[in-house]
Every structure is written in structure tokens, then in C-alpha cells.
N, C-alpha and C positions, 0 to 999 in steps of 0.2 A: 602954278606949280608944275615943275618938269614930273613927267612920268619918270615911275622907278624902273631900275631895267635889273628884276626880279629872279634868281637861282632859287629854285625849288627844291629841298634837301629834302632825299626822299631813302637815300642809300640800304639797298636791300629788303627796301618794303613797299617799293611802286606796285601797289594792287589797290585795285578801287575802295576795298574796307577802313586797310591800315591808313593807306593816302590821303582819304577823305579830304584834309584840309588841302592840298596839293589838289586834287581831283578840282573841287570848289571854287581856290581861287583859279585852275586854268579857264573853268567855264565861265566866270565872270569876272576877270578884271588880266583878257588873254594879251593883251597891246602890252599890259608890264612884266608880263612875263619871258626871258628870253632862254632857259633850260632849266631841265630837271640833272638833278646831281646823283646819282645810281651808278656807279663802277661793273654793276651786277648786270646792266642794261644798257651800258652803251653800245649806240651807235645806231639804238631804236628810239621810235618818238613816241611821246606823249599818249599820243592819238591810240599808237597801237596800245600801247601798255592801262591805259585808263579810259579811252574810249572820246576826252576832252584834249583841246588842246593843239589837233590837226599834227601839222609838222614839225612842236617845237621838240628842239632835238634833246636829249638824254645823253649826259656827258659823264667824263669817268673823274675829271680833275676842274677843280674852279677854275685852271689857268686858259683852259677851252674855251669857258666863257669870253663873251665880247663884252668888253666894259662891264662887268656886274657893278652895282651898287647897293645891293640888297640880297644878304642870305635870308629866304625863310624855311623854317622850318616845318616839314608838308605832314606829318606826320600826327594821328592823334591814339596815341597808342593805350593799351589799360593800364591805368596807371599814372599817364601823362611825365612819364621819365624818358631823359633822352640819354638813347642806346650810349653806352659808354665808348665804343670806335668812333663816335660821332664825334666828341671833344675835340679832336686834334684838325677835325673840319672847320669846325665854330671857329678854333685859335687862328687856325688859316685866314680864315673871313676875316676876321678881328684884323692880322695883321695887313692884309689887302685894302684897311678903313672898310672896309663894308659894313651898312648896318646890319644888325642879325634881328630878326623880330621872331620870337616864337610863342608858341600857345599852348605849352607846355605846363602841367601841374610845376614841375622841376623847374625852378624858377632860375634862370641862367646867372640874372645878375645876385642871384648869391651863391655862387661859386667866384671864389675868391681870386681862383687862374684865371676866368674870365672878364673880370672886371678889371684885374692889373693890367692886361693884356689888351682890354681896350680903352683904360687910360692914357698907358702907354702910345697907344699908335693915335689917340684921339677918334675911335671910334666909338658904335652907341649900340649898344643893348635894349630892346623893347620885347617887356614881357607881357604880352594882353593880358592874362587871367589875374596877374595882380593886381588888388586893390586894397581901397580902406574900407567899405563900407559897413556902415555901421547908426542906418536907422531903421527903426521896425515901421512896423506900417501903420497907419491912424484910417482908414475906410475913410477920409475925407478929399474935399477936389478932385473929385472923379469927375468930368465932364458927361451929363448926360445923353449930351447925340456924337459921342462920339462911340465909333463901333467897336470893340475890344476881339478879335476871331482868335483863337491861340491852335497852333498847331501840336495835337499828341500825336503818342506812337504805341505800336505793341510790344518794339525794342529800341534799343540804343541803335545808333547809326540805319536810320530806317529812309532818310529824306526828309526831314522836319522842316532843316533849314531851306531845303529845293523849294518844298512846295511853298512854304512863305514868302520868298522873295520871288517866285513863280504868278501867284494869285497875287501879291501885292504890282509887281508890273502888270500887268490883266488889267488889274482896277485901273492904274495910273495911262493905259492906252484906251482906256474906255472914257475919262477925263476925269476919274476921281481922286481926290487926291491921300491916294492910301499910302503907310509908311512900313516898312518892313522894321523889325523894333528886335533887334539882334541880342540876344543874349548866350553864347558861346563864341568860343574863340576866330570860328573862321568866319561866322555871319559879321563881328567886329571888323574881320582884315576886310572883308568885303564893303560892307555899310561904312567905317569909318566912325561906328558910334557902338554904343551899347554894353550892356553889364556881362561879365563871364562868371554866371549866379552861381555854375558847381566849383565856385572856387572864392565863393562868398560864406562867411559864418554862418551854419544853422539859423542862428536864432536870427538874423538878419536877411535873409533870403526875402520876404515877403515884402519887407521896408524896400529893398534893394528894387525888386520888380513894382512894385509899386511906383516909386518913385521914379523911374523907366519913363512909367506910363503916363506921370503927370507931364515930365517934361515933353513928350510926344504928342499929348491930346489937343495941340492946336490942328493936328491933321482928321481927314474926315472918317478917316478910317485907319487903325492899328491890326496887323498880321505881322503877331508875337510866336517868335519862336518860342518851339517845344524843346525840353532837352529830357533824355532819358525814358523811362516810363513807369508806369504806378507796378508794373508787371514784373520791372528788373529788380532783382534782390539789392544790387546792387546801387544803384541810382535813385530809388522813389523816393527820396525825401527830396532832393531838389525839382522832382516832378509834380510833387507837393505843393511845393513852394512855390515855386510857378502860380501852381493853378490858381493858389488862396491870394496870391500876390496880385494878377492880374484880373481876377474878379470876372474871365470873360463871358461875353453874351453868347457867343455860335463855339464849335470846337470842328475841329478839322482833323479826323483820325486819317496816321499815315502808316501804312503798312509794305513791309515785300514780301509780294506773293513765293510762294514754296520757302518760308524761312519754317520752321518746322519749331526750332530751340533760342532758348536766350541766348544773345551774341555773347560770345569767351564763356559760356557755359553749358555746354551741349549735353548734358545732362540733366537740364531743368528745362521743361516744353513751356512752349509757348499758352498765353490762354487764350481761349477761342473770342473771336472778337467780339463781337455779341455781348460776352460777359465782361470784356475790357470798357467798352464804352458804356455800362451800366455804371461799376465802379467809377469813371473818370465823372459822371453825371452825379452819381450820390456823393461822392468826396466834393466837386464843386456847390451842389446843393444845401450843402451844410452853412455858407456863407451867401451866396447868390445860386437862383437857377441855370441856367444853360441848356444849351440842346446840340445835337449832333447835324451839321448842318453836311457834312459831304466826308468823302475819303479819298485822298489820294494814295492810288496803289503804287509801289515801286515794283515795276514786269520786268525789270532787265535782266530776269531769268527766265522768261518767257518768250516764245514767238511772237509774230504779232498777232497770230489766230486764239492762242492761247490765253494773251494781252484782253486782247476784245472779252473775250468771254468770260472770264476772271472779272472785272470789271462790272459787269454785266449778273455777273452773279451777286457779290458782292453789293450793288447797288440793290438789287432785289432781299437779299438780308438785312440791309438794315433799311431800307425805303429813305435812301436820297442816292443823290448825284454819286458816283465813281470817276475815277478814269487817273491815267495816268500823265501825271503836266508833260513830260514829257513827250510821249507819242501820243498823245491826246490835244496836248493844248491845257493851260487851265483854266480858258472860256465857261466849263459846268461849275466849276467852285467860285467865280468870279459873279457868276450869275447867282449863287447860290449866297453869297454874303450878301449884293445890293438884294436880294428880294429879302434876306433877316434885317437889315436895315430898313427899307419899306414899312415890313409890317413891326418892327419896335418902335420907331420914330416917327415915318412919316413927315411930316412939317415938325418936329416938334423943334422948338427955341432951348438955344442953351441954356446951360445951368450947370448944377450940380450935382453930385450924386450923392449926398452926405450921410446916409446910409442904406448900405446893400445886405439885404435880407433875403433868405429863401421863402418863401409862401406854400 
């Protein structure tokens, strides 16, 4: 399959928060990426404005573009609605045939201008977050040597998805064969597979991630994205869901040092971690045990003197591994899953896991 030659729609919000899914895919999939679309920022690159990326350029008009084939939309904003100046870009794209892919709660192809629009020119709309899903969960065919590690957080947009597909390559250069098990919208553009659960019915959410997990358990090891956290007023039910869904053995808190307040609420503080990862342990305990097996800190508001020692501290409060994948490496969490592997399994022979209790 020819590579996509990829416009990153980012207009008036290239910052590392809002951009996130822009940020994401220029850090792993940068060969398809050929400009970010910002009016507000051209003539600057990527690299400056999001720190990924290097020299791809930031452009004011699609028509700058060389050959696009692909609008996406970089953007994961609260709410998941797209900015209303942004339509008349989408139309552009549409009538240029370009695909448009977005991850968007606001579902493109039911806006009814966009859909005539890309009939018309014969072009396609792809909206990840939508779906049908609609089984609950049964606790049965769980693989038992297979490893389940699920990444939390203490906020929304913390690194969930970095460090999972971080520690899952780790494994995969060490020679195991770990699977990064995506479930939001930019770990899907990235991986090519997976559920977008905060955009799955309640009462489905668990069936959804579960069944995730069945079809992935042929691999040795699963590093399941976190989304949200038990902490955000906003999001704990799908952080929930998750956790009951995935049933996992190790958890992997991720945090950014000096975030102070819930992200889009600076009004409600953060809880101290300590108390975070008790609750994610009791809430998972109710169904299966679990244990807190390492934390990846996000420093990129940190020095690297400050990096180190944060780190350093943090690993001394809660007594395992720290460190940041990025200026670290994820070499200590990578270590830290095959030795909870080690002492859960050991040699053991497959099977099933036909039910998980707490003890």
C-alpha cells in the first residue's frame, strides 16, 4: 500500500495539549506526514511549534501542499467538536478528493454539507470514534499467560498513549512479542486497529474492551491504553470501564510533573498520587487484584536536573521503577513487566482464565 501523503489540520490550535493527535501522529507515522495546516503559523515548522516533526513545514492554504491525499484532523479538543471556521477547510479537502479522517466526537459524516460534498467529488470521510459496539462482557477466554499491563493517569492528556506504545516497542526490541492494544482515537490512526471506548455506550464499554483483549491474546504480552482518569470529574466512567474491561495484572501510572489542577478545570486540584493509585488498585480489586508495577513521569516541563530528580522521588514514594520513556528510555518499565510476568507465570501452559476474582 502506497504511503499517505498526510495535511495535519491543526488551524489556531498547534500547541502540544490541544494538537495532541497532530503531535502523536507526527512522532510516529512522520514518512506520511507532508504539512500542518495553521494560517496562524506559517512559515514555521512542526518541530518549532510541537517539539515533533523536525522540518515539516506549517502552511497557510491546502493549495501549498504537494500532492496531499489525506486531510487529518490534529486536533482533540473538549468536547470533541470541530471549530466551526474549520468546515469551509473540510469542503476544500472534499472538493480536492482528499480523504478527510477525523477523531472527532462530531461525527463529519453526519453533517449533511459534507457528505453531499464528498459524494459529489467522490471523495471519503473516515470517522474513527464511530461505531456499533454493542456486547457486554462475560469474564470468559481470557488467556491465562497472556500479560494484560494497562496504562492510568492522574489527568486526561498525561502520556497514556506515549508510554504504551513506548514500553510496548521496549518489549518488541528485547524479542517479545508485545502488542500496543489502542483504544482512542489517535493510538487507532497510529496502530491501525482498536476500539475508541469514550465513544462507546456505557453499558458496553467493558464487553467493548474486553473483547479488545480477546482478539489480541494470541500476542505475549498486551500494553492497553489508558484513557482519562478515575480522578477527572469528567471522564471516570470510561476510566472505569477500562479498568473492569481489561481485568489487568500490572498498571502503569502516568503522570506530568508540575500539573497542579485537572486539565480544562483549573479549579479542581489534582489528587496526590499516593491516593490515585490506591483507588485505581481498590476499584480494580473489586473484579481481579492488580498492582502498581512502575510510573511514567511526563518532565517536558522540567530541566533535565529537575527530570532526574522528580523521577527519583517519585520512584522512592511509591517503591518502583520511574522515569521518563522519553529522556529516559522505557528500558525500567520494560524490565518491570517481563519480571511481573516472570513471577505470575513463569513456564505456565495456556489456557483460560474463566474466572477472575479478587482474593
Amino acid at each position: 500500500m502506497a504511503a499517505r501523503r498526510i495535511v495535519i489540520l491543526t488551524e489556531g490550535h498547534t500547541d502540544p495539549l490541544t494538537a495532541k493527535t497532530a503531535t502523536s501522529v507526527l512522532r510516529y507515522q512522520p514518512k506520511e506526514v507532508i504539512a500542518l495546516l495553521d494560517s496562524t503559523q506559517a512559515g514555521k515548522t512542526s518541530g518549532e511549534l510541537l517539539g515533533v516533526g523536525g522540518d515539516t513545514p506549517v502552511i497557510a492554504r491546502l493549495d501549498q501542499a504537494d500532492n496531499p491525499d489525506t486531510l487529518l484532523i490534529g486536533i482533540a479538543p473538549m468536547g470533541g467538536k470541530l471549530p466551526p471556521a474549520w468546515k469551509a477547510i473540510v469542503l476544500e479537502a472534499l472538493d480536492r478528493r482528499m480523504t478527510v479522517v477525523s477523531g472527532l466526537h462530531d461525527f463529519l459524516s453526519n453533517d449533511p454539507d459534507l457528505v453531499r460534498r464528498a459524494q459529489e467529488r467522490g471523495a471519503t470521510i473516515q470517522d474513527i470514534r464511530k461505531n456499533n459496539e454493542r456486547d457486554v462482557s462475560n469474564w470468559t477466554d481470557l488467556r491465562a499467560d497472556c500479560l494484560r499491563i494497562h496504562t492510568v493517569g492522574h489527568d486526561c492528556s498525561v502520556g497514556k498513549m506515549v508510554a504504551s506504545i513506548e514500553v510496548a516497542r521496549e518489549l518488541a526490541r528485547r524479542g517479545h512479542d508485545a502488542k500496543f492494544v489502542a483504544t482512542g482515537q489517535t493510538g487507532i490512526m497510529i496502530e491501525g486497529d482498536g476500539c475508541p471506548v469514550d465513544c462507546v455506550v456505557s453499558d458496553f464499554v467493558n464487553g467493548a474492551v474486553e473483547k479488545l483483549v480477546i482478539a489480541n491474546q494470541h500476542h505475549e504480552i498486551l500494553l492497553i491504553e489508558g484513557q482519562g482518569s478515575l480522578a477527572h470529574p469528567r471522564y471516570s466512567a470510561v476510566t472505569a470501564g477500562l479498568l473492569h474491561g481489561c481485568l489487568p495484572h500490572g498498571l502503569i501510572m502516568v503522570y506530568e510533573a508540575e500539573r497542579k489542577t485537572i486539565n480544562g478545570m483549573p479549579h479542581v486540584p489534582l489528587q496526590p498520587l499516593p491516593k490515585l493509585v490506591e483507588g485505581y488498585k481498590a476499584l480494580a480489586a473489586l473484579h481481579m487484584p492488580t498492582r502498581l508495577i512502575g510510573v511514567a513521569v511526563n518532565t517536558r516541563l522540567l530541566s533535565p536536573a529537575a527530570a532526574a530528580e522528580e523521577c527519583s522521588r517519585v520512584s522512592r514514594e511509591l517503591s518502583v521503577v520511574a522515569c521518563d520513556v522519553f529522556r529516559d528510555g522505557a528500558e525500567p518499565l520494560a524490565a518491570a513487566v517481563l519480571a511481573l510476568r516472570e513471577e505470575l507465570f513463569g513456564g505456565a501452559a495456556a489456557g483460560s482464565e474463566q474466572i477472575c476474582r479478587s482474593t
